[in-house]
N, C-alpha and C positions, 0 to 999 in steps of 0.2 A: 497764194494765200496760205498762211499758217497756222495748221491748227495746233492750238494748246491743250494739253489733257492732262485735267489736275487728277492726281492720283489718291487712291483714299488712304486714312492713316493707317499703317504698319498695327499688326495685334498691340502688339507689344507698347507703341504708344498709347491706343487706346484705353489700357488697362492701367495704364498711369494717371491717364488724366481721370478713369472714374476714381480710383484712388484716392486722389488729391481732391475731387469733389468731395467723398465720402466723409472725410476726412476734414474737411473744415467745417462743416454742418453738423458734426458731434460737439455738442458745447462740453466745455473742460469739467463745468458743473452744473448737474441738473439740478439739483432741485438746495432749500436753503439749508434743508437738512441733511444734505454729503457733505455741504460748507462745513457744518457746526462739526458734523463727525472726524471731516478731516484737520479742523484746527483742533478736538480734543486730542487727536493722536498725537498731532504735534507738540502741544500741550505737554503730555505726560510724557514725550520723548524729552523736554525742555526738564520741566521735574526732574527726573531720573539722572540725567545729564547734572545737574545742579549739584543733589546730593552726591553722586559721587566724586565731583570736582572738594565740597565741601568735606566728606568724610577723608579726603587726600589731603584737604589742607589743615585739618587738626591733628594729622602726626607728628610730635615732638622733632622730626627733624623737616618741617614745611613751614611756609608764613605766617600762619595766624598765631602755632607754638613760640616760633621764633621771633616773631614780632614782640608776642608780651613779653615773652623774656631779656627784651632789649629795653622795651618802655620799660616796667620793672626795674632796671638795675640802671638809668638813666634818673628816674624816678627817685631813686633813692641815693644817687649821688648829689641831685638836686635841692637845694635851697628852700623845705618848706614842701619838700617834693614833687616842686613845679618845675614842668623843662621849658624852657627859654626855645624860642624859634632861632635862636642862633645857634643852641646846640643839635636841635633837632635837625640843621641844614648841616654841619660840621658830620656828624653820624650820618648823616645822609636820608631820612628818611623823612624829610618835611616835605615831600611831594603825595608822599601818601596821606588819603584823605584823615582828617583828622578824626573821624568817628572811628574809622576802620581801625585806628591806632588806639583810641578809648575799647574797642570792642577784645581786641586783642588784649590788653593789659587785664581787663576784666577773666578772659579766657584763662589764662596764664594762672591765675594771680586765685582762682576757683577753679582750675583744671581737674581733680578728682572730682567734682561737685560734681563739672558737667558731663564730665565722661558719664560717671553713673545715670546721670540723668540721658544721657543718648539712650545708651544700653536699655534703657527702659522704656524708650519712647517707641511704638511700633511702628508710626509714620515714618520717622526719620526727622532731616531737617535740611535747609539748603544752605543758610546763613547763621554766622555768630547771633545776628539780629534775629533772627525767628528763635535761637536755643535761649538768649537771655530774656525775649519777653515771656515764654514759655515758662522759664523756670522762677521767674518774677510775679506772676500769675501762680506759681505751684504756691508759695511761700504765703501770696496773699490771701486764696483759699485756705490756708490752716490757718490766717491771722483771723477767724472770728471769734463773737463774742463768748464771756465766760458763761458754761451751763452748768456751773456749779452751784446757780441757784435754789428756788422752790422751783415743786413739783410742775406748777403753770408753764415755766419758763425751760425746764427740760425737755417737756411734751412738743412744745412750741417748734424748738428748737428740732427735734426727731423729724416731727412733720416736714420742716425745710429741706432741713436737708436730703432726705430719705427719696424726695420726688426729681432733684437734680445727681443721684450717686450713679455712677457709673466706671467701666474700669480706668479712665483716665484721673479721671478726679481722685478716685483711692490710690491711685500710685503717685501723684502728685501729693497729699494729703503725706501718705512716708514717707516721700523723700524730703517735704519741708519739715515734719518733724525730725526726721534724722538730721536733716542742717542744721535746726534750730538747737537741738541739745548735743551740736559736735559730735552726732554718731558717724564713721564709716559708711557712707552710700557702697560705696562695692562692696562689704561686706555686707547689707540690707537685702542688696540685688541678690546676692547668691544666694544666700538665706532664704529668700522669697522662693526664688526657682526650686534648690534640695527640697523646701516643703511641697510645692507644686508637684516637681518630680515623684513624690513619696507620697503623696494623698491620692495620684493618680492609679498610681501601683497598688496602692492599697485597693482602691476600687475597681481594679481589674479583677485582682485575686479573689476577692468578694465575689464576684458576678461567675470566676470560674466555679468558685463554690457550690 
């Protein structure tokens, strides 16, 4: 008769197999709130990601420059300044979506507007589409009404707006008036800063006083 004798498992095996127990009975996420946390990171990694792919493509020699400057000068060899989908296939560029082609000629065609208005924005931005409705919004907050009336109608008016003022809306408020009367936005910007710069300084040397 033969006896068989099973042998026990090797260290080495054992400490694998508690391993791989250990090891699947950690759930990937505990709880709803490492969810939320880990899709914010990702989030903001997405963001960041965005704007700098967009801050790449409004350099004078990238797509979004190069684009308007094609719609542009199509545009104006154009009939009434409408381009024809047969020339836009000829140029090659009718597979590109046709907003993105509106959004770019817009770019191009108000390029110092928007640059200044980058520079001043402290969020950023990730698309031509978020800087044009921004700066469409800046324009429309200075288009309110006239407070050149009576007294009634000045006070009125302070009230309103005094409880909405903040630093966005006053930087958007100059740079629609600078659009509106053809001033230099880079030159606004700088301006703004040199006094920043210099009102700071001022109040330093004060307090060393």
């Amino acid at each position: 008769m033969k006896v068989i004798t099973l042998s026990k498992p090797r260290k080495k095996e054992r400490k694998e197999m508690t391993t791989s127990t250990a090891i699947a009975i950690i759930p990937s996420i505990d709880t709803l709130e490492s969810e939320g946390l880990a899709l914010a990171k990702m989030y903001k990694t997405e963001v960041s990601s965005e704007k700098r792919r967009f801050t790449q493509s409004i350099k004078m020699d990238q797509l979004s420059y190069r684009l308007g400057k094609l719609m542009a000068t199509l545009s104006a060899e154009a009939e009434g300044g409408r381009i024809s989908s047969a020339r836009l296939k000829e140029v090659g560029i009718a597979n590109i979506d046709k907003r993105r082609r509106s959004e770019a000629l817009w770019f191009y065609q108000d390029y110092d507007n928007a640059l200044a208005f980058i520079k001043a924005s402290k969020k950023g931005f990730t698309s031509l589409t978020a800087l044009q409705s921004a700066m469409k919004k800046a324009v429309k907050s200075n288009d309110g009404p006239n407070t050149e009336g009576g007294d009634d109608d000045e006070t009125s008016t302070e009230d309103t707006t005094s409880s909405n003022v903040n630093a966005e809306s006053i930087v958007a408020n100059v740079l629609a008036t600078a659009r509106k009367h053809n001033i230099d936005l880079q030159q606004v910007v700088e301006m703004l800063i040199d006094s920043a710069t210099s009102t700071d300084t001022s109040v330093a040397e004060s307090e060393v006083a």
